[in-house]
VOPATI-503317 format. One record per residue: residue in three letters; x, y, z of N, C-alpha, C, O in turn. Coordinates in steps of 0.05 Angstrom, whole numbers, plus 5000, padded with zeros to 4 digits. Atoms other than C-alpha are relative to their C-alpha. Layout:
// residues N
{node ala, {X, Y, Z}, {X, Y, Z}, {X, Y, Z}, {X, Y, Z}}
...
***
This chain:
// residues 216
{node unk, {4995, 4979, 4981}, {2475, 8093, 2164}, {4987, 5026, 4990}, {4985, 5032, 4967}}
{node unk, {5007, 4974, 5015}, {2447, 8163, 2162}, {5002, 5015, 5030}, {4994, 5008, 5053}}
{node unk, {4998, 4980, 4981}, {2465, 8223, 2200}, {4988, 5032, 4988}, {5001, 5053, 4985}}
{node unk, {5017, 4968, 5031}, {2416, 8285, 2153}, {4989, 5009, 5023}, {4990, 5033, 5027}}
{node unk, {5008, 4988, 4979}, {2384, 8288, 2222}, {5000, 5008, 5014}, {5003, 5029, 5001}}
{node unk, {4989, 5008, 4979}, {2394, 8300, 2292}, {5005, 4973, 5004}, {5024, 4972, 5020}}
{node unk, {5003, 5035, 4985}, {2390, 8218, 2305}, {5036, 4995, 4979}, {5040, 5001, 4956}}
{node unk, {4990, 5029, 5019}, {2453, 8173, 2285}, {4998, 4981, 5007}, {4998, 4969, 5029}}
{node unk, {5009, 5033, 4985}, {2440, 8109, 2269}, {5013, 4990, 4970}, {5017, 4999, 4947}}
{node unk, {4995, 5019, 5019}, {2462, 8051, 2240}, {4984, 4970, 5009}, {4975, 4962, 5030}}
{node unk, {5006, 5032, 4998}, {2442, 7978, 2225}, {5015, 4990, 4985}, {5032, 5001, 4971}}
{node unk, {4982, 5026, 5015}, {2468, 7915, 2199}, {4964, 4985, 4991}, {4944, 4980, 5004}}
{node unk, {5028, 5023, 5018}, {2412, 7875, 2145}, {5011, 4986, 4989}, {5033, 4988, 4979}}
{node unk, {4987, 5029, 5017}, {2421, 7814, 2116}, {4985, 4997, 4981}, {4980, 4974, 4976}}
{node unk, {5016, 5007, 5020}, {2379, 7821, 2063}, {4976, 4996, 5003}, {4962, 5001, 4983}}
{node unk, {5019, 5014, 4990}, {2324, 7794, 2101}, {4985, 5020, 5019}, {4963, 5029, 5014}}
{node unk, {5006, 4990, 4976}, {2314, 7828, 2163}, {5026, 5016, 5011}, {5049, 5012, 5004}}
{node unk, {4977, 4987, 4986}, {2354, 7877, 2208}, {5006, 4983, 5028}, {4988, 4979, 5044}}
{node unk, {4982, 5013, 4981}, {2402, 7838, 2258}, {5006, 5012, 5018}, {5006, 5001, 5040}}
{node unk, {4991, 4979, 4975}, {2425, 7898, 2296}, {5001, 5023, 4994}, {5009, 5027, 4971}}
{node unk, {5003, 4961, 5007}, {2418, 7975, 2294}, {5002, 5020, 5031}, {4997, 5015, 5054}}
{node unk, {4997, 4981, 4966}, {2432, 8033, 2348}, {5000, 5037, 4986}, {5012, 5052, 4970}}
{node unk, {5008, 4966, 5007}, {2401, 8104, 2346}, {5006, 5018, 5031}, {5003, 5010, 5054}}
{node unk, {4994, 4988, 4986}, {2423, 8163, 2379}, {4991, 5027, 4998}, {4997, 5033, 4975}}
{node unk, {5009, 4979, 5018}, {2394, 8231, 2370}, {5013, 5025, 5020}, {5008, 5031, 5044}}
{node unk, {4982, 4975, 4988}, {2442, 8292, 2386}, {5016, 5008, 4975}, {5032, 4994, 4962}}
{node unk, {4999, 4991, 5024}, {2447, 8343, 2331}, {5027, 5007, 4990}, {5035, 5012, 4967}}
{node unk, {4968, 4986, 4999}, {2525, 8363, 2354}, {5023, 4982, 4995}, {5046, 4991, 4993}}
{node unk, {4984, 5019, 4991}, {2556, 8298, 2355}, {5002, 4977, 4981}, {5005, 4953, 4985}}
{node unk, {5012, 5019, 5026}, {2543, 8269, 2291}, {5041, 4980, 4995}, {5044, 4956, 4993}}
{node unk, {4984, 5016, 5015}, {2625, 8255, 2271}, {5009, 4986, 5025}, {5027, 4970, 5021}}
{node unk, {4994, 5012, 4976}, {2632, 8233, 2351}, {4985, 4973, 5006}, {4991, 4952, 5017}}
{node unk, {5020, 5038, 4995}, {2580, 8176, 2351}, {4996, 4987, 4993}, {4985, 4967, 5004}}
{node unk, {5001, 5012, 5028}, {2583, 8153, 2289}, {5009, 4978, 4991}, {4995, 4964, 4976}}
{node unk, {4982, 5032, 5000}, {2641, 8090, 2290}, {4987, 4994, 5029}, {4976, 4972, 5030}}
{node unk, {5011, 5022, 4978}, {2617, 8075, 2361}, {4977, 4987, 4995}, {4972, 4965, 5004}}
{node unk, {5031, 5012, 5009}, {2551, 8062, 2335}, {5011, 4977, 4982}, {5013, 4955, 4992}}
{node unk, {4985, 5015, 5004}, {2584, 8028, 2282}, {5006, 4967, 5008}, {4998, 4945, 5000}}
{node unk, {4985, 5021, 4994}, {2624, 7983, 2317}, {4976, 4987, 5027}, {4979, 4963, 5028}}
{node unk, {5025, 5007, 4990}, {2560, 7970, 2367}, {4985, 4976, 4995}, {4979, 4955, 5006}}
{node unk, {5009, 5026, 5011}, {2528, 7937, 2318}, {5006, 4979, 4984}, {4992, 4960, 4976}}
{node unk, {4992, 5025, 5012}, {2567, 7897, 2286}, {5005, 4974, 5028}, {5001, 4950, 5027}}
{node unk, {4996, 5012, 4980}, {2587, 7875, 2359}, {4976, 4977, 5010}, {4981, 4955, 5018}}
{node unk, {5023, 5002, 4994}, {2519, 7861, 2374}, {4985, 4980, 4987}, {4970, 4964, 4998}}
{node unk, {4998, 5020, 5022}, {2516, 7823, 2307}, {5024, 4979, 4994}, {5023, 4965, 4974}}
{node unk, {4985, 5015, 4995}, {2574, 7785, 2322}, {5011, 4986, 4973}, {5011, 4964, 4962}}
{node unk, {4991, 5003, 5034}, {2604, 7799, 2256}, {5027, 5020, 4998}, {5027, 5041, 5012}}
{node unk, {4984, 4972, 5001}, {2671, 7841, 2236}, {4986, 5010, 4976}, {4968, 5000, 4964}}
{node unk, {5007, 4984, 5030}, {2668, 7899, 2176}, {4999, 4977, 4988}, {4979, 4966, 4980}}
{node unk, {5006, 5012, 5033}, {2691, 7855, 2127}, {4981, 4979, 4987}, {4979, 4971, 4963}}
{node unk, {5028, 5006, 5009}, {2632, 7823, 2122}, {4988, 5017, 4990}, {4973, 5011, 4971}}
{node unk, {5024, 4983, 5018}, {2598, 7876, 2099}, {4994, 5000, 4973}, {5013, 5013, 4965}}
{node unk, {5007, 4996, 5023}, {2573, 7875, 2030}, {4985, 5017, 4975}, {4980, 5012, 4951}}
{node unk, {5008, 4984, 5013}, {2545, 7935, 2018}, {4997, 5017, 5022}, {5000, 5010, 5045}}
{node unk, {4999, 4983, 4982}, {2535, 8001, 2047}, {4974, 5017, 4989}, {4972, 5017, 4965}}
{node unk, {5011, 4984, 5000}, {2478, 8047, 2051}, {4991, 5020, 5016}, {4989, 5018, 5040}}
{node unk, {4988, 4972, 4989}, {2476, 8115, 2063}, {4976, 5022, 5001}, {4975, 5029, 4977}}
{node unk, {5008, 4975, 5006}, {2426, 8173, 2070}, {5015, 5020, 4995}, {5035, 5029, 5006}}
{node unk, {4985, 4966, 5015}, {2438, 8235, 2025}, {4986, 5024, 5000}, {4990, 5044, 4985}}
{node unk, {5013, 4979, 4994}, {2386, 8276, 2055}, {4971, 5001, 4997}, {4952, 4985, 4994}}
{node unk, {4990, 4972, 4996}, {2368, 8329, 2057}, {4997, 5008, 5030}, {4979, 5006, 5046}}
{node unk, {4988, 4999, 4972}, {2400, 8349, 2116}, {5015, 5028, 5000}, {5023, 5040, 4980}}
{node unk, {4963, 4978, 4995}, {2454, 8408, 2146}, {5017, 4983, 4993}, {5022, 4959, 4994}}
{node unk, {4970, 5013, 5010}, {2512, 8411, 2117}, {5021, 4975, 5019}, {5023, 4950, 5017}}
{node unk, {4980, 5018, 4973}, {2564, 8384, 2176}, {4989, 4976, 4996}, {4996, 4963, 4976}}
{node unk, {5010, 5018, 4994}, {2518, 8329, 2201}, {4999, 4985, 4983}, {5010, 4963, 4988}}
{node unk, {5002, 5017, 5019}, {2501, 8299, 2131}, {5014, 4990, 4991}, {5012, 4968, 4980}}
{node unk, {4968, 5015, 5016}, {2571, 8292, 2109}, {5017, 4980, 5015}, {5034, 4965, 5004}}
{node unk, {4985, 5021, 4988}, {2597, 8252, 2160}, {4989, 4976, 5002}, {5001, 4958, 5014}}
{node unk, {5010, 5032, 5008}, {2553, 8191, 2144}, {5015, 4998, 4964}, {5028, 4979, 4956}}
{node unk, {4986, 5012, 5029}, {2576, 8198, 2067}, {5024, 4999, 5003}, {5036, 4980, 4993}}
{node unk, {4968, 5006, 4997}, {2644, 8210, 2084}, {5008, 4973, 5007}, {5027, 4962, 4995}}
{node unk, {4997, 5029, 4979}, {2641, 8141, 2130}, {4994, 4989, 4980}, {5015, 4982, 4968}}
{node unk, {5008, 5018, 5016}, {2599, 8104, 2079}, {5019, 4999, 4978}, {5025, 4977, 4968}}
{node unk, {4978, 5000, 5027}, {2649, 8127, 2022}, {5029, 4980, 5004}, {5038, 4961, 4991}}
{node unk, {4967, 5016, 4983}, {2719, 8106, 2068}, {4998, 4981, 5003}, {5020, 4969, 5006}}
{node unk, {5007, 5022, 4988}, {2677, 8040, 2084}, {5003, 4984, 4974}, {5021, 4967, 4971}}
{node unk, {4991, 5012, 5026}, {2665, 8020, 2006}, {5028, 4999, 4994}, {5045, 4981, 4995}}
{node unk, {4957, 5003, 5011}, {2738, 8045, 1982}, {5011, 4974, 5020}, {5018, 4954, 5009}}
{node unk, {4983, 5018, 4989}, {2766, 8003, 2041}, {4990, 4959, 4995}, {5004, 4940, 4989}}
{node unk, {5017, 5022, 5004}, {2716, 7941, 2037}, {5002, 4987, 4963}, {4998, 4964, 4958}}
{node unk, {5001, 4998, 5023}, {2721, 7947, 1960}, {4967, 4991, 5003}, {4965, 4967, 4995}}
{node unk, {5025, 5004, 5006}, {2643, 7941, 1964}, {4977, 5026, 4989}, {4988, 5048, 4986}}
{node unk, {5005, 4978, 5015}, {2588, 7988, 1933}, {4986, 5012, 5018}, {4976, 4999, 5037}}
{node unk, {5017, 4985, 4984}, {2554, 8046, 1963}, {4976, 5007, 4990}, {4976, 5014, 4966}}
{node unk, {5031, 4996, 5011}, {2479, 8058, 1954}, {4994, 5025, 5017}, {5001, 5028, 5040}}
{node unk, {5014, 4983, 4981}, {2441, 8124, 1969}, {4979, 4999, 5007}, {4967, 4981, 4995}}
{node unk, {5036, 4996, 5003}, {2371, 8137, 1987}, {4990, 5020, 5015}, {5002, 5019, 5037}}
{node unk, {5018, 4972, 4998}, {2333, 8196, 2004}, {4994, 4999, 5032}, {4981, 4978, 5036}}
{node unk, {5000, 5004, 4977}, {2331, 8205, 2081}, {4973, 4998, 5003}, {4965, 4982, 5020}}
{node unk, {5021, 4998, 4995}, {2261, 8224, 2070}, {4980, 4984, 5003}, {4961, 4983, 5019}}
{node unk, {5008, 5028, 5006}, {2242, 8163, 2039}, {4998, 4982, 5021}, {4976, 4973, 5029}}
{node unk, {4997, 5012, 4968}, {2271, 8127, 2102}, {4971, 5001, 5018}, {4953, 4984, 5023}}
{node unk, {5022, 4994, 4985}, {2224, 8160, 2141}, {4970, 4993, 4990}, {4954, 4980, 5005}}
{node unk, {5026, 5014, 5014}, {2163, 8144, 2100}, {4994, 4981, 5000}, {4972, 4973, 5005}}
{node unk, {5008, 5032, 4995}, {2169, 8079, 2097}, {5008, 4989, 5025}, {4999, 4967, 5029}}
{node unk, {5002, 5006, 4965}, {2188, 8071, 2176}, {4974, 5005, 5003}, {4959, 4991, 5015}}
{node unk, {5042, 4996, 4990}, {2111, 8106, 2175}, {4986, 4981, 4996}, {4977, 4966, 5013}}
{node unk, {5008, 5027, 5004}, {2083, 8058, 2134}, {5001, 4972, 5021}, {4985, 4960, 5034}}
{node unk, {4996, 5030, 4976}, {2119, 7997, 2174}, {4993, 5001, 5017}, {4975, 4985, 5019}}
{node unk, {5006, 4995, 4983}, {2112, 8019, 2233}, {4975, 5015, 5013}, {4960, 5005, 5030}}
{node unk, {5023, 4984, 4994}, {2061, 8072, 2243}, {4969, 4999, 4982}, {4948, 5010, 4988}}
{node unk, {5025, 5026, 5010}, {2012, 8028, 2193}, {4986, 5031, 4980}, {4963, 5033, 4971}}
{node unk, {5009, 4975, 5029}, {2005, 8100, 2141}, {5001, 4987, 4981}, {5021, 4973, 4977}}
{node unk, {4992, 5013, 5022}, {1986, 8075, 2078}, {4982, 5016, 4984}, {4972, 5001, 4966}}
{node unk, {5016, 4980, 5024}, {1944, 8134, 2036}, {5027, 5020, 5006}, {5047, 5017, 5021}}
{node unk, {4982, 4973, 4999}, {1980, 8202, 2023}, {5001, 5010, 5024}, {4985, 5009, 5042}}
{node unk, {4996, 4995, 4970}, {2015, 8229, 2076}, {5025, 5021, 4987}, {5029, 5025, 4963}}
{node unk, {4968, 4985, 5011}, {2088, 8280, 2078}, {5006, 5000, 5026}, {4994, 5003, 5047}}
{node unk, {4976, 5000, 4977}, {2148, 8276, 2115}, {5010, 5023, 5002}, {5018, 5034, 4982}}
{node unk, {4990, 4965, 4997}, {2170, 8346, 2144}, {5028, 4985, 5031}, {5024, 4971, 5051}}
{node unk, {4982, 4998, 4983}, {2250, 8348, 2180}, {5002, 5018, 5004}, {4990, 5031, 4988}}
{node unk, {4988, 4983, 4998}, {2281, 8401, 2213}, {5017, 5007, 4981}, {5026, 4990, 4966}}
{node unk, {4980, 4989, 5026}, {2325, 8451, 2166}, {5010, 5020, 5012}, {5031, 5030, 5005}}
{node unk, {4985, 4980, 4980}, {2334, 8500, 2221}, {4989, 5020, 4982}, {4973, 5017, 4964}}
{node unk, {5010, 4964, 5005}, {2326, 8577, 2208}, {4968, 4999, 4995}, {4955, 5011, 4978}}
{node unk, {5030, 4997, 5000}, {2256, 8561, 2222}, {4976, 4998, 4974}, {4955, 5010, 4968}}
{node unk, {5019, 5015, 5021}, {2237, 8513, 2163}, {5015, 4977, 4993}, {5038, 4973, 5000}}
{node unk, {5004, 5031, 5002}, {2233, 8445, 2141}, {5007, 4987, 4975}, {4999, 4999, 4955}}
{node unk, {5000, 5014, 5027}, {2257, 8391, 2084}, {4976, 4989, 5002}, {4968, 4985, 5025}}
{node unk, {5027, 5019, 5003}, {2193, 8356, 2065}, {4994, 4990, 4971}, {5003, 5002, 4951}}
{node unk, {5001, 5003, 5020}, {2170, 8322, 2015}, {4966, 4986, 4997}, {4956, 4981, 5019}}
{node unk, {5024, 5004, 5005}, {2099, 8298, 1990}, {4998, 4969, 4994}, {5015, 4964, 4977}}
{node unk, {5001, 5017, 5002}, {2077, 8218, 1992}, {4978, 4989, 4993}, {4959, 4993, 5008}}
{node unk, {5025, 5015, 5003}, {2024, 8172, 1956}, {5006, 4977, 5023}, {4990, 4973, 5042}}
{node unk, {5007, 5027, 4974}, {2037, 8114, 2002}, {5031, 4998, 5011}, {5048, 5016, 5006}}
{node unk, {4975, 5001, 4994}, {2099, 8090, 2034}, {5021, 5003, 4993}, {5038, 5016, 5005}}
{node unk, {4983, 4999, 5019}, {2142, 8077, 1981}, {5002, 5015, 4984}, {5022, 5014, 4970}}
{node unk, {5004, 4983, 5030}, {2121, 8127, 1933}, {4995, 5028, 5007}, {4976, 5038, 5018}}
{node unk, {5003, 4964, 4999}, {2142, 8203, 1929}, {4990, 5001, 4974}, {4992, 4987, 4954}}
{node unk, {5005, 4999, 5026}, {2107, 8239, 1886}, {5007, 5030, 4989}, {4995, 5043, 4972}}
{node unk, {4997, 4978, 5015}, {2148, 8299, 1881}, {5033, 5007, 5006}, {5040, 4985, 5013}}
{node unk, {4986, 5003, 4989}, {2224, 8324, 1899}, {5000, 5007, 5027}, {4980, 5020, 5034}}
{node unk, {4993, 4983, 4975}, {2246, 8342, 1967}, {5004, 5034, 4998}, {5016, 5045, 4979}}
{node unk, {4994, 4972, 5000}, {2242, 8418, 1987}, {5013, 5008, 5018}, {5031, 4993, 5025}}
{node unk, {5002, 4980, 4978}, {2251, 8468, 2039}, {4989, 5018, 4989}, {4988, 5026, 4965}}
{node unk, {5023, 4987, 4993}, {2201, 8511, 2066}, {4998, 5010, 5023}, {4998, 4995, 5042}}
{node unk, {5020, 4989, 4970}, {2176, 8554, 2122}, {4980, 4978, 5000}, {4981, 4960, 4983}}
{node unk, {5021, 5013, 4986}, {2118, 8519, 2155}, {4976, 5007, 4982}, {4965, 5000, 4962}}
{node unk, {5017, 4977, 5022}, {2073, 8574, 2140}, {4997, 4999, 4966}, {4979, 5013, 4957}}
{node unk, {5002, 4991, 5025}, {2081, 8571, 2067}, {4994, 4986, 4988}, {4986, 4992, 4965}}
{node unk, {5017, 5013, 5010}, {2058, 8503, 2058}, {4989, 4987, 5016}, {4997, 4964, 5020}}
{node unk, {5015, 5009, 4967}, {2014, 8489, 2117}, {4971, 5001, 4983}, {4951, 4994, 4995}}
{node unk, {5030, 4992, 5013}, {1953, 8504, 2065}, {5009, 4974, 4976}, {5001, 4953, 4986}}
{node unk, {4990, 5026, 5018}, {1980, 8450, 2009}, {5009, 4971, 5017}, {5016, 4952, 5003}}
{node unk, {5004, 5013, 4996}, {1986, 8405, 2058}, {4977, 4985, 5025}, {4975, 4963, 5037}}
{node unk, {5020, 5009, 4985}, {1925, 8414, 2098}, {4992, 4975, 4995}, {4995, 4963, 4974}}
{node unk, {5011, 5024, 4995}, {1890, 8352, 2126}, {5018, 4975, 4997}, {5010, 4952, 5001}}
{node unk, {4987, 5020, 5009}, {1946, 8313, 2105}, {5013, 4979, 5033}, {5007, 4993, 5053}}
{node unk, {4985, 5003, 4980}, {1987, 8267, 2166}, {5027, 5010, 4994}, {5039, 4997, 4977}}
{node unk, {4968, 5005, 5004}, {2059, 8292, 2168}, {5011, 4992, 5022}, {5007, 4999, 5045}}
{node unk, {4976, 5013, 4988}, {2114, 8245, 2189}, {5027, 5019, 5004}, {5040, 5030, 4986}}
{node unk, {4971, 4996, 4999}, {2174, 8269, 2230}, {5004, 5026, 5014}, {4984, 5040, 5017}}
{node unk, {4995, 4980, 4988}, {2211, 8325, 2267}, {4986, 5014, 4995}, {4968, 5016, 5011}}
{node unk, {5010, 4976, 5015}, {2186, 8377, 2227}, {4977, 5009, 5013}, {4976, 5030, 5027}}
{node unk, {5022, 5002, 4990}, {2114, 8363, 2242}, {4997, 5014, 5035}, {4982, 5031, 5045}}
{node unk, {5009, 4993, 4966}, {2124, 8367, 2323}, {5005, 5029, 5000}, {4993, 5047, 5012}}
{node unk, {4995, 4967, 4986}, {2156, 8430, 2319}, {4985, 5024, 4994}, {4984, 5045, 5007}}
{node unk, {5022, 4981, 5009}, {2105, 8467, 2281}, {4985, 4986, 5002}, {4986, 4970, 4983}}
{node unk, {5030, 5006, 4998}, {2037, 8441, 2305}, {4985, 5019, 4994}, {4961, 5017, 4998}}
{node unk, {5025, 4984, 5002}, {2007, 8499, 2285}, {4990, 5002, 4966}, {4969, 5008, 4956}}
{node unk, {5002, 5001, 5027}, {2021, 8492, 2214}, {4991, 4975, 4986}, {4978, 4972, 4965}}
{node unk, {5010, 5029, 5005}, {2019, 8413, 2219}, {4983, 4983, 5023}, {4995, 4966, 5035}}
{node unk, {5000, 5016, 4984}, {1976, 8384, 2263}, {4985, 4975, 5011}, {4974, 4970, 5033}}
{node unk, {4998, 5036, 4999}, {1965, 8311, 2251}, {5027, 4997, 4993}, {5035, 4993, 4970}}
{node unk, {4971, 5010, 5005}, {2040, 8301, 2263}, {4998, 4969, 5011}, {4978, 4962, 5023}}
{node unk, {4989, 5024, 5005}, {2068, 8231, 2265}, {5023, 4989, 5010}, {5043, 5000, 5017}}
{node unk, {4974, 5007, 4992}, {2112, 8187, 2285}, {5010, 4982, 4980}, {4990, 4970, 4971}}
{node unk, {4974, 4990, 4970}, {2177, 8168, 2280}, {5002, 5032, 4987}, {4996, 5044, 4967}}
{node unk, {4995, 4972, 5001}, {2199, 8234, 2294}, {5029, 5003, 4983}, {5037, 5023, 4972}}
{node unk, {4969, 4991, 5007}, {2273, 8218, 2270}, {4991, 4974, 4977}, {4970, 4961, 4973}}
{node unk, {4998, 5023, 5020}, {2298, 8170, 2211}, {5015, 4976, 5015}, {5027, 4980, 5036}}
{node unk, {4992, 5027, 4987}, {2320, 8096, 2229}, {5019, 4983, 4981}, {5009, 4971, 4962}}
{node unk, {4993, 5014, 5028}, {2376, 8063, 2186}, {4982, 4976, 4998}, {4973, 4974, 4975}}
{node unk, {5003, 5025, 5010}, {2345, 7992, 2194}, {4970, 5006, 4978}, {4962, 4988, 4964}}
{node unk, {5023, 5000, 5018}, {2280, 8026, 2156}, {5019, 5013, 4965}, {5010, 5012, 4942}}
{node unk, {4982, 4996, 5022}, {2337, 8051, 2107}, {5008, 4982, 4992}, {5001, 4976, 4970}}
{node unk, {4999, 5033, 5013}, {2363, 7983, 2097}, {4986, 4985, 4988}, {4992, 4975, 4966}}
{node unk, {5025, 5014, 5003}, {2302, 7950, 2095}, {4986, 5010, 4973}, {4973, 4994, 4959}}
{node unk, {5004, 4998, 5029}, {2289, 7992, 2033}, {5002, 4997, 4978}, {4988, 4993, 4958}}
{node unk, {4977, 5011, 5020}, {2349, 7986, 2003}, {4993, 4981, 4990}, {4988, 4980, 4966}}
{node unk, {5003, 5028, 5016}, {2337, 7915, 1999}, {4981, 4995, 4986}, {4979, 4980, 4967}}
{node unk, {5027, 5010, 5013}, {2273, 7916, 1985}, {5005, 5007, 4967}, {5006, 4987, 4951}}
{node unk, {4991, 4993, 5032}, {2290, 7961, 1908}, {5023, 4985, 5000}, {5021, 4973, 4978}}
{node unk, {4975, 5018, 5019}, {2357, 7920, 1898}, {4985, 4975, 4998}, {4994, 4967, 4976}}
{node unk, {5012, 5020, 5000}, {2312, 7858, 1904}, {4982, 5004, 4969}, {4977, 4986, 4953}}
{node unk, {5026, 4993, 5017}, {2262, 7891, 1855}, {5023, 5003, 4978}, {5014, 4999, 4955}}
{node unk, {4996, 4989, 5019}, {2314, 7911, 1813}, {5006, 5027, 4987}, {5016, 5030, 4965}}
{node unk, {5003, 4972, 4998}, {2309, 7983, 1819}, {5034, 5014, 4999}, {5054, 5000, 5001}}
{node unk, {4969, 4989, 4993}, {2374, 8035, 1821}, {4997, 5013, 5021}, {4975, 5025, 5023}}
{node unk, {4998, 4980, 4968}, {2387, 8070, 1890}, {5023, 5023, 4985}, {5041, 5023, 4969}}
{node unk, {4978, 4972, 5009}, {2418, 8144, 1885}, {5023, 4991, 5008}, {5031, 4976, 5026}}
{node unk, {4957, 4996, 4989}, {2497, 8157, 1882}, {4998, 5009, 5027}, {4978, 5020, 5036}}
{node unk, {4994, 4993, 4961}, {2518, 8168, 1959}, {5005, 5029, 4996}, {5027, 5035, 5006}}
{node unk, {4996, 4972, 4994}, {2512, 8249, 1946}, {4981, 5017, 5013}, {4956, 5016, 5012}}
{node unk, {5016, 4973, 4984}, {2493, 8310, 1988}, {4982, 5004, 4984}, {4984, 4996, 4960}}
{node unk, {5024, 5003, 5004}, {2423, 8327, 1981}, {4997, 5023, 5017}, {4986, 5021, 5039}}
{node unk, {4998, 4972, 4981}, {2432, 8400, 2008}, {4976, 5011, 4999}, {4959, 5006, 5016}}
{node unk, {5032, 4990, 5011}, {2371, 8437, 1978}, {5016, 5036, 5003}, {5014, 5053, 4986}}
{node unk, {4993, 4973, 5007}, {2410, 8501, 1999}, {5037, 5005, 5014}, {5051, 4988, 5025}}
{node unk, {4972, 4989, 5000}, {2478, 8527, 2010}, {5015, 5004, 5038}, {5002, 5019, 5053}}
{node unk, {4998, 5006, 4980}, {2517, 8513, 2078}, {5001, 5029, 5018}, {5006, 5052, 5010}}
{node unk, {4998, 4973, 4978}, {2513, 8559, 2143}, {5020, 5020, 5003}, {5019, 5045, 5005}}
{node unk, {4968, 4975, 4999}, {2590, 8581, 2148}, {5011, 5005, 4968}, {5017, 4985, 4956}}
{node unk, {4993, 4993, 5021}, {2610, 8613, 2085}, {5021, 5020, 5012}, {5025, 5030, 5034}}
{node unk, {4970, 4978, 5008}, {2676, 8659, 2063}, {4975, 5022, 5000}, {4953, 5021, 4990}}
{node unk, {5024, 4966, 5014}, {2643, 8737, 2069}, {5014, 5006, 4977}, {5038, 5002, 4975}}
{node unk, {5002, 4986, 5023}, {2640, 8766, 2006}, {5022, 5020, 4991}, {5035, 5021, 4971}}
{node unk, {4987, 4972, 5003}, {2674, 8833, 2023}, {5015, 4994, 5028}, {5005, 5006, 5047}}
{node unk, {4991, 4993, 4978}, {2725, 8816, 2078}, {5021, 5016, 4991}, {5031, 5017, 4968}}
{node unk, {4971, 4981, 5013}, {2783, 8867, 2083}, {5025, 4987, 5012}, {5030, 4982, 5035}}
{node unk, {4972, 5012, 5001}, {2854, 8835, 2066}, {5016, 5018, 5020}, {5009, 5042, 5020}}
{node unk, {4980, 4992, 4985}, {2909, 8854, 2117}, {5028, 4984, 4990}, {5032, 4961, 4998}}
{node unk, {4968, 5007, 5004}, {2985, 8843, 2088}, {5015, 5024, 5013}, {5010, 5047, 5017}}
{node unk, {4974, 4976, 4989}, {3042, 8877, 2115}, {5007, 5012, 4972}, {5001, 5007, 4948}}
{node unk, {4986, 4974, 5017}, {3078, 8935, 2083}, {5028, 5002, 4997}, {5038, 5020, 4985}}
***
């Protein structure tokens, strides 16, 4: 499951292939759509939870709100399931949905929305392979470092002026999150702990200097 985006989505993988998945993309409604989707696909997959055997989770980088209510879910799902939670880089997701799907296979970067009019992104030798961390960024500020490059993903559409060989998909897809998963647990590999992957500090904060009011 991953909600770092506007989209939620989930799938069910068997290791093999994805069985069932359901995407939704509405940036407000992330802890509202989240078990129906859920329960969707397992329906769909004609399976209950306790089958599940593992959970994986994007940990971003995303808004605050939105991102946490897939780890929250994925967390409540292991504890209850007693099974383990895996993370992986939402970005990643998306990169390798390009690859699979959109047949990218030289360097390329994935740019999401981050709001206040800049982007997480991150830099890619091929599908599988970052070759740097995730940021945020204005457009503008690396629109010259990643001239000529394709970027995958929201990011891209919304600034064509900064990116424009944008890409599709525009959102992330769990079953290309799954599908990764399995692919490094197969290999052997470690997947990140199921944590936030903020990059910067959430929108509603305590002010600084508010003035206390007690009675007298």
């Amino acid at each position: 499951m991953d909600t770092a985006t506007p989209a939620v989505t989930v799938a069910l993988h068997d290791g093999a292939s994805v069985i069932a998945s359901s995407g939704q993309v509405d940036a407000r409604r992330h802890g509202e759509l989240l078990l129906p989707a859920v329960d969707r696909v397992l329906a769909e997959a004609g399976v209950k939870l306790d089958a599940v055997t593992g959970v994986v989770v994007g940990v971003g980088p995303g808004p605050y709100t939105g991102l946490r209510v897939g780890l929250v879910t994925a967390a409540t799902f292991g504890s209850a399931l007693a099974v383990p939670v895996h993370g992986i880089c939402t970005l990643d997701g998306l990169a390798y949905a390009a690859g699979q799907e959109g047949g990218l296979d030289g360097p390329f970067a994935v740019a999401t929305d981050a709001r206040r009019k800049e982007v997480y992104w991150a830099r890619y030798e091929d599908a599988r392979t970052r070759t740097g961390d995730p940021a945020v960024d204005r457009p503008a500020d690396i629109a010259e470092a990643l001239a000529g490059l394709p970027v995958v993903g929201q990011g891209a559409v919304l600034y064509p002026e900064a990116f424009p060989d944008a890409r599709g998909p525009e959102h992330v897809a769990a079953g290309a999150l799954a599908a990764l998963a399995a692919e490094r647990l197969a290999a052997g590999q470690e997947l990140l702990e199921p944590q936030p992957l903020y990059l910067r500090r959430p929108d509603a904060q305590v002010p600084k200097n508010y003035k206390v009011v007690t009675p007298k």
